[in-house]
N, C-alpha and C positions, 0 to 999 in steps of 0.2 A: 192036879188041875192044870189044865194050860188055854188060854188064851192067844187068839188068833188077832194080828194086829194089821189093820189094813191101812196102807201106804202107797203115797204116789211114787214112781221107779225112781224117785232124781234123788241124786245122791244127798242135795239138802234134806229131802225128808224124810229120806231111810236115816239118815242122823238124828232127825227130827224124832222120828218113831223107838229108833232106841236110847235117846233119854228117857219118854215116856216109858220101857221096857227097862230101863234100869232104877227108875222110880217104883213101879210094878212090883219088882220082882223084891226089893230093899222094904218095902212095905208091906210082903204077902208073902214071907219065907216058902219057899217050894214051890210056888209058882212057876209053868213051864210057858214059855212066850214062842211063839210062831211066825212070820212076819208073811205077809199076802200082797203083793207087789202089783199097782193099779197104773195104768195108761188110762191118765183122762185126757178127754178133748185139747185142753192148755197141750199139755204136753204132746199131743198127737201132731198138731198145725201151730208150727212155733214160726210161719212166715208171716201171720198179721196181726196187725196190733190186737190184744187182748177185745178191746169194745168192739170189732165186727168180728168175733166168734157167734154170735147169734143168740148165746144163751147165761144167765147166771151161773157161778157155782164152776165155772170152765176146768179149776183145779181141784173140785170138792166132788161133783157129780159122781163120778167113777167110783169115787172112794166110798161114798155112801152105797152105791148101787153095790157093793160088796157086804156090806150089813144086810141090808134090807135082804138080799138072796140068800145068807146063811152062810156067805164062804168066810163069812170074817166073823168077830165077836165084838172087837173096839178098832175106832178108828182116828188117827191121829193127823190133825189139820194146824197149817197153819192159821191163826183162827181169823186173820184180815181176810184170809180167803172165802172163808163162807159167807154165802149170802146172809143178807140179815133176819130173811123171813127163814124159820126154821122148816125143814123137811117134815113131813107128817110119818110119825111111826118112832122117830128119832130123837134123842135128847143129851146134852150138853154133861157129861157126867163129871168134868174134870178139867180142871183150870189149873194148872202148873205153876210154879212161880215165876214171874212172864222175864224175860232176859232183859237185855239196853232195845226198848222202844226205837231208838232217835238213827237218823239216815246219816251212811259215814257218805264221805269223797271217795275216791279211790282213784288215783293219779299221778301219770308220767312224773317221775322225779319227786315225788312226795309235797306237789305242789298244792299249798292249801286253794280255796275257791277264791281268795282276792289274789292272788298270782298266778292264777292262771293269763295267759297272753291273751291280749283283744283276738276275736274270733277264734277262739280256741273251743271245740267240739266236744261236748257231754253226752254222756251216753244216758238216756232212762227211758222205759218202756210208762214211766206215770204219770198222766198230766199233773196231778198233784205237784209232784216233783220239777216237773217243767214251770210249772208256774210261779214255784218257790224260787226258782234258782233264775229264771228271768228277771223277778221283782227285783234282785240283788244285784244280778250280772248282766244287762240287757245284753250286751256286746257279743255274748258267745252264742254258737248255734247247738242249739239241741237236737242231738239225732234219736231216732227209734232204736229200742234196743230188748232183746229178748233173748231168754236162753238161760239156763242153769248157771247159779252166783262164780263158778269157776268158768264157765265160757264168755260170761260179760266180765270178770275182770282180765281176762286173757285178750279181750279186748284190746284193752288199754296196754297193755305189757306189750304188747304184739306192735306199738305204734297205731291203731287202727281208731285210737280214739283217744283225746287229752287225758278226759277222765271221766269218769262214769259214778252214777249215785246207788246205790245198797244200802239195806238195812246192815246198820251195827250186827243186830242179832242172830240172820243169816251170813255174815261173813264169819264173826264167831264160830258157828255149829258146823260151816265148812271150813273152819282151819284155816282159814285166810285172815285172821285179823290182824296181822302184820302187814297187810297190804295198804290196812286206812290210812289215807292220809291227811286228813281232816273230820273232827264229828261236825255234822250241820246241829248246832244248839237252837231247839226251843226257845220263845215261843218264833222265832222269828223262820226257822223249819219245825213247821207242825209233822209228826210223822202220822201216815195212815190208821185208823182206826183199829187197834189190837193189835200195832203191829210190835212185835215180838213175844207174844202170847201164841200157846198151844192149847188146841180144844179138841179135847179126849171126848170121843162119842161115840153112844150106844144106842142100841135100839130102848124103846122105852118097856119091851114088856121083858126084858133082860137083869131083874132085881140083882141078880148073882152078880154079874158084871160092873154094876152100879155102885153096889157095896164094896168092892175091890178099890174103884176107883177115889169112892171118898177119901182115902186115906192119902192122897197125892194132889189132892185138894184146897189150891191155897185161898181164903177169903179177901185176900187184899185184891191179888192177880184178877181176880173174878168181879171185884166190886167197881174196878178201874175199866175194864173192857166194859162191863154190862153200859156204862153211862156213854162209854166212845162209841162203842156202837150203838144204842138209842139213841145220839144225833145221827147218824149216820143214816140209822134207819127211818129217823122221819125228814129225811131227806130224799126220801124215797127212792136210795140211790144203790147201787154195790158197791166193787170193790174199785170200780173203773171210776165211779166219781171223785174230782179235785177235790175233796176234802181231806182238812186234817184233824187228829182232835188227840189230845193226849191228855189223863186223867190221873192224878196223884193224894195216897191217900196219908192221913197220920193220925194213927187212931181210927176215932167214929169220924173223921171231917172228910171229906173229900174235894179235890180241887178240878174245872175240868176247864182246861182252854181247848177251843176249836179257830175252827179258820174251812171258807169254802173259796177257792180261788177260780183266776179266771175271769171272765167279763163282771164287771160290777164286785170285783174283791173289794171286801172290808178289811179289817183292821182286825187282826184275830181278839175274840169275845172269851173274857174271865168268867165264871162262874163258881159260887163256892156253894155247899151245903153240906147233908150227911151220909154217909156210907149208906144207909137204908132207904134213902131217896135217890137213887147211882141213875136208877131209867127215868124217873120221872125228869132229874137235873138234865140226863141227852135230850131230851125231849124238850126239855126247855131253850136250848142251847139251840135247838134245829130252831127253832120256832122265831128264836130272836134273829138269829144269822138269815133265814129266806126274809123275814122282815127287812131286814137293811139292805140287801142285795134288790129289793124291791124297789126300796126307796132309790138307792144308790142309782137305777137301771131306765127310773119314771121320765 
């Protein structure tokens, strides 16, 4: 039997795509894997900021549009990418065990973010990001920054920027995690919603497929995203909105701090309850946090 794995071309996710292919294959002896290499929109027009592409899903679309037509069989995202409203036809078959969530530094001289120099130039393509790292640093300018996790740290190496922000998890999975040079810690850097989490997906009338994937299938990984993203999502927002939310579990409890930055920021918002409550708790968490940003705004 082999499976066809469909992936965007950039070298993060073809990495990306064969952990999920070496999980696969470790969990379904004889299993033959194929990989289907997708140009989406993101990747096509890497000249503007991500929010005026026009459309949700900018790094997801493509990838799906290869399930849905038959050339792929699973598809492998990084899962902050997908939109929160699910595609029709498609379903979420597999949640990995998610990497280090949290946003490193990456910088000239192995500078952490309080030594960095007055006016010293950060590179991030995410308000989120922008706005964590002004609340702490006002001093420094934050530029636009876009482009595969080795050309935005090449960036920085190159002189063309102090230092730049990245997930942990992607610098990991490209080989670059020698380059961190500071992790931004929680809660005070909320990271993106899912962010270091992978979402293995299928179409839904693909049983075969489905059953393969259970077995790479972690309950924790899956119970902690489900709640980051239901704030996320009734925030009515994607992957371009300042929020952040990171969710941790032990046992049946789960824990989930959020944060929406930005005009009217609060104060990032605690929440506790149980594993089996994970969307109704995001849900909660959206509802308190646009409350106080309401209040905060009046």
């Amino acid at each position: 039997m082999k499976a066809r794995i469909a992936t965007r071309r950039s070298p993060l996710a073809r990495a990306q795509a064969a952990l999920v292919a070496d999980l696969l294959i470790a969990a379904n002896p004889g299993l033959g894997v194929e990989f289907v290499l997708v140009d989406t929109a993101g990747d096509l027009d890497r000249s503007r900021p991500i929010e005026t592409l026009g459309e949700r899903g900018v790094f997801s679309r493509g990838v799906q549009a290869a399930l849905l037509d038959g050339r792929a069989d699973i598809a492998v995202h990084s899962y902050k990418d997908l939109p929160t409203e699910p595609l029709a036809g498609l379903r979420i078959a597999a949640v990995p065990v998610r990497a280090d969530p949290r946003d490193a530094l990456v910088s000239q001289g192995g500078k952490g973010l309080a030594e960095l120099p007055e006016g010293a130039t950060i590179g991030t393509g995410s308000a989120r990001r922008s706005a964590q790292v002004l609340t702490v640093r006002p001093d420094v300018a934050v530029q636009p920054l876009r482009g595969n996790v080795g050309t935005r740290v090449g960036r920085v190496t190159a002189g063309q920027l102090d230092a730049a922000i990245l997930a942990v998890a992607g610098l990991e999975r490209a080989g670059l995690a020698g380059d961190i040079a500071e992790i931004l810690e929680p809660p005070e850097f909320l990271p993106a919603p899912a962010q270091g989490a992978l979402a293995v997906e299928v179409r839904a009338d693909r049983s075969d497929m489905q059953q393969l994937l259970e077995r790479i299938d972690d309950a924790t990984s899956r119970a902690a995203v489900t709640a980051e993203r239901a704030f996320l999502r009734d925030l009515r927002g994607g992957c371009t909105v300042p929020a952040g939310a990171l969710a941790t579990v032990n046992k049946s409890d789960l824990t989930l701090t959020v944060g929406l930055f930005g005009d009217g920021e609060a104060q990032p918002l605690t929440l506790r309850g149980r594993v089996s409550d994970a969307d109704a708790l995001g849900r909660q968490a959206a509802a308190r946090v646009l409350a106080a940003r309401d209040q905060a705004t009046q």
